[in-house]
C-alpha positions in Angstrom: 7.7 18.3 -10.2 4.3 18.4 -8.8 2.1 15.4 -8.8 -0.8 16.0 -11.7 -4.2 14.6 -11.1 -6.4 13.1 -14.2 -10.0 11.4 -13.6 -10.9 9.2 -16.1 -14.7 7.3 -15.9 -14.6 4.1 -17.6 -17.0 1.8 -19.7 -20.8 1.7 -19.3 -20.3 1.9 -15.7 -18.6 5.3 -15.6 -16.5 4.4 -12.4 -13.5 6.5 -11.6 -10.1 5.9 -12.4 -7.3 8.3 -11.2 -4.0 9.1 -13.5 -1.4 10.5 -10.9 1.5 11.4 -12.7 5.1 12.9 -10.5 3.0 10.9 -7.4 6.3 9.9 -5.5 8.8 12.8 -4.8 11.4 10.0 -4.6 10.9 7.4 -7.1 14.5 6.8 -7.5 14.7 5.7 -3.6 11.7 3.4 -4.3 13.3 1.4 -7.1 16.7 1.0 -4.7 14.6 -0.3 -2.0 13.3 -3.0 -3.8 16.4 -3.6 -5.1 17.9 -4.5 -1.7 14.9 -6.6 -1.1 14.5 -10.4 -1.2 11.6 -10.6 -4.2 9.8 -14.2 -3.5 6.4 -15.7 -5.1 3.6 -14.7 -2.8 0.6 -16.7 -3.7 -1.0 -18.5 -6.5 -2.3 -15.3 -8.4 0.4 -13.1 -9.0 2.3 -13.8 -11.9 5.9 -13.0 -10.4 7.6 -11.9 -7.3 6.5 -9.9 -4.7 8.0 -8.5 -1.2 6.5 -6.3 2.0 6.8 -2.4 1.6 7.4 -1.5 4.8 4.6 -0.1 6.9 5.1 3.3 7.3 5.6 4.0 3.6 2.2 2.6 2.9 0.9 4.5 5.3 1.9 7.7 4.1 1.0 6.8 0.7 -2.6 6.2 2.1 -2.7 9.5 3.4 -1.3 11.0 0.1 -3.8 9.7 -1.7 -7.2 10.1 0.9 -8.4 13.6 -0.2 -8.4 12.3 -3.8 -10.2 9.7 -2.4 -13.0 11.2 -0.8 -13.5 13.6 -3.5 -13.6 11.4 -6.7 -14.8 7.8 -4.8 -16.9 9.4 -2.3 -15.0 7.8 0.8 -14.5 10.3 3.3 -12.6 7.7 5.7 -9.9 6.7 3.4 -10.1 2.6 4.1 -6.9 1.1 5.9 -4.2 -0.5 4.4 -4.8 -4.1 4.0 -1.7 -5.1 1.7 1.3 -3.4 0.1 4.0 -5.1 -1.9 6.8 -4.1 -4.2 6.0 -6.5 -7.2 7.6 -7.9 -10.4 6.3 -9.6 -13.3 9.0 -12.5 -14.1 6.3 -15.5 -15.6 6.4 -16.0 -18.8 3.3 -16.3 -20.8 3.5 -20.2 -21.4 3.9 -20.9 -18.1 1.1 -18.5 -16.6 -1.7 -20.5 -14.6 -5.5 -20.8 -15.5 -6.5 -18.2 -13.7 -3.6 -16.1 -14.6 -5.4 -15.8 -18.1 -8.6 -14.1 -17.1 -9.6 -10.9 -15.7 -10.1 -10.2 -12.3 -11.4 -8.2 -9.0 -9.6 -8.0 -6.2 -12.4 -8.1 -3.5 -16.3 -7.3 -3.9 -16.1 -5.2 -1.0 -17.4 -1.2 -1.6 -14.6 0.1 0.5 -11.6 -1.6 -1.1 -9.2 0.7 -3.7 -5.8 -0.6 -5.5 -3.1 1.9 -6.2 -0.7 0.6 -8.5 2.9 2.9 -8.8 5.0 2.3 -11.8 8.6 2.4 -11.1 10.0 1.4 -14.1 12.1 3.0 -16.6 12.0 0.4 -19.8 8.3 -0.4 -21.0 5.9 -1.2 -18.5 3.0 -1.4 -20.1 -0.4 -1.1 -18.5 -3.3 -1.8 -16.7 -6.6 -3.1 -18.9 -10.0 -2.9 -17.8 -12.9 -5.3 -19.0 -16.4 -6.1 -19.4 -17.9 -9.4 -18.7 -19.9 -10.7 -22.1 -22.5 -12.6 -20.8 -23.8 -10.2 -17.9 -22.1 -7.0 -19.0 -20.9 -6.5 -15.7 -17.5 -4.3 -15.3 -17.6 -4.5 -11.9 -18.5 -7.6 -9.2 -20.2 -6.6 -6.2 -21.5 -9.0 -3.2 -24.9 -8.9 -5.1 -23.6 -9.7 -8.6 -20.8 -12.3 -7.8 -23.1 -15.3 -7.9 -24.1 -14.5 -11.5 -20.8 -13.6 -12.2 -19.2 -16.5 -11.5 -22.1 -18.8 -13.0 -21.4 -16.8 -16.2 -17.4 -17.7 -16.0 -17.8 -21.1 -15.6 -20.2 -21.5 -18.2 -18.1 -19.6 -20.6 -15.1 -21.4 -19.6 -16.8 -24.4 -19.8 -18.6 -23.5 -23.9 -15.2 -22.0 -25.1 -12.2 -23.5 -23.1 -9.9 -21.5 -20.8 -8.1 -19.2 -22.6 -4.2 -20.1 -24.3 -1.0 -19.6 -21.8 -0.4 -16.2 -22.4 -1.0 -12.7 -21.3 -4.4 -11.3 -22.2 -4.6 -8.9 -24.8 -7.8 -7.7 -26.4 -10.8 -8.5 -26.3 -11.9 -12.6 -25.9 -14.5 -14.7 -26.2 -15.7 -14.0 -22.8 -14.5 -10.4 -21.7 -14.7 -7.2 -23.7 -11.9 -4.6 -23.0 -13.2 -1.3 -21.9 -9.8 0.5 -21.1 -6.7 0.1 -21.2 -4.4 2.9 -19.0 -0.4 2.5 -19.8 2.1 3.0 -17.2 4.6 5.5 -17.1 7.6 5.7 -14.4 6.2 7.1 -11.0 3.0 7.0 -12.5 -0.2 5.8 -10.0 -3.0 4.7 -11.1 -6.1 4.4 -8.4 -9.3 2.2 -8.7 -12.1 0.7 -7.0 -10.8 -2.9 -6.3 -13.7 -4.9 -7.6 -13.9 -3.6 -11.0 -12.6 -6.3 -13.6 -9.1 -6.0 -14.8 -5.8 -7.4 -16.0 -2.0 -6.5 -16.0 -1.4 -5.3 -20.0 1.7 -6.8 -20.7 2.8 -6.2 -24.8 5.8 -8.1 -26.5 7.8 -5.1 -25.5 7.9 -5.1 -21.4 10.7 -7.2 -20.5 10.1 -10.3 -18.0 13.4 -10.7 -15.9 13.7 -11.3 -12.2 15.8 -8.3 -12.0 14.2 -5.1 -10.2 15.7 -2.5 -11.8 15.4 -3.5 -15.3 11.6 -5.0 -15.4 8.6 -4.9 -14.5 8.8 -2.7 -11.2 5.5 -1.4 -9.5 4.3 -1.0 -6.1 0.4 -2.6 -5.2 -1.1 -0.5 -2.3 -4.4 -2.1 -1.6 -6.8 -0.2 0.6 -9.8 -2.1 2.8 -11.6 -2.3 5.3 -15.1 -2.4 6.8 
């Protein structure tokens, strides 16, 4: 099956998001591969495990993905790959970290996109998209991150960090915009500063193993 391309142009902002649906031509491979893998914590943000894809597979997913790029994001030099991991959600939500609870962006950088793959086949579901409440931003850019982070602390700081748990909704300080579910070989591609947060409902199961949970594959794009 043919991979299916959907734009979608989110919140006030109105910045793209792709849908690519059939992306992979061989999901199934994917799924064994990080199966055979040793799955480990990688840093304090990521609520699970996480291990290297190898180079040359996120390398030719970069190139899959560069005309889309230049045509919907206006990036005619896709940007290099930066990161790529195999990754599953295993933390459960009383044990998730401050800043686990909150939105977020991965850099403020123009030229950096995240492509997240689903590669599950139980419920996987989503990726949600937000709106900070005090400056309305939905995206943080070098120019905006000082407000932005004055904002969050004083929020934090008038209404408490949020409960232990995954967020779902609108709170107190963020408004969600968008919410786009996953589906198995399903990609979804966005500008990597714009606000957002794994959606994780009662349904997605939370288990260290690979081929039952929470499978995707994070392809983050960047450079200068």
């Amino acid at each position: 099956m043919s991979m299916t391309v959907t734009l979608h142009r989110q919140g006030q902002e109105q910045r793209p998001l792709l849908v690519l649906d059939s992306f992979w031509n061989d999901p199934e491979l994917l799924r064994e591969d990080a199966a055979a893998l040793r799955l480990t914590p990688i840093g304090p943000h990521y609520p699970g495990l996480r291990a290297p894809v190898p180079p040359r597979l996120a390398e030719a997913m970069r190139a899959k993905v560069a005309p889309l790029l230049a045509t919907h994001f206006g990036l005619e030099r896709a940007p290099a790959v930066s990161e790529a991991y195999y990754s599953l959600v295993t933390t459960s939500p009383g044990a998730l970290a401050p800043i686990q609870r909150l939105p977020h962006f991965d850099g403020v950088e123009p030229r950096r996109i995240a492509l997240l793959l689903f590669l599950g086949h139980t419920a996987q579901g989503g990726t949600a998209f937000y709106r900070q409440r005090a400056t309305g931003f939905e995206s943080v850019d070098a120019m905006r991150l000082e407000r932005y982070s004055a904002e969050l602390d004083a929020g934090v700081r008038a209404h408490g960090l949020p409960a232990p748990s995954y967020i779902a909704g609108d709170t107190p300080l963020f408004e969600q915009i968008a919410v786009q579910p996953g589906a198995f070989n399903r990609a979804l591609v966005y500008a990597g500063n714009t606000l957002h947060c794994a959606w994780l409902p009662p349904e997605v199961v939370l288990t260290p193993d690979p081929l039952v949970g929470r499978l995707t594959l994070n392809l983050f794009l960047f450079d200068d």
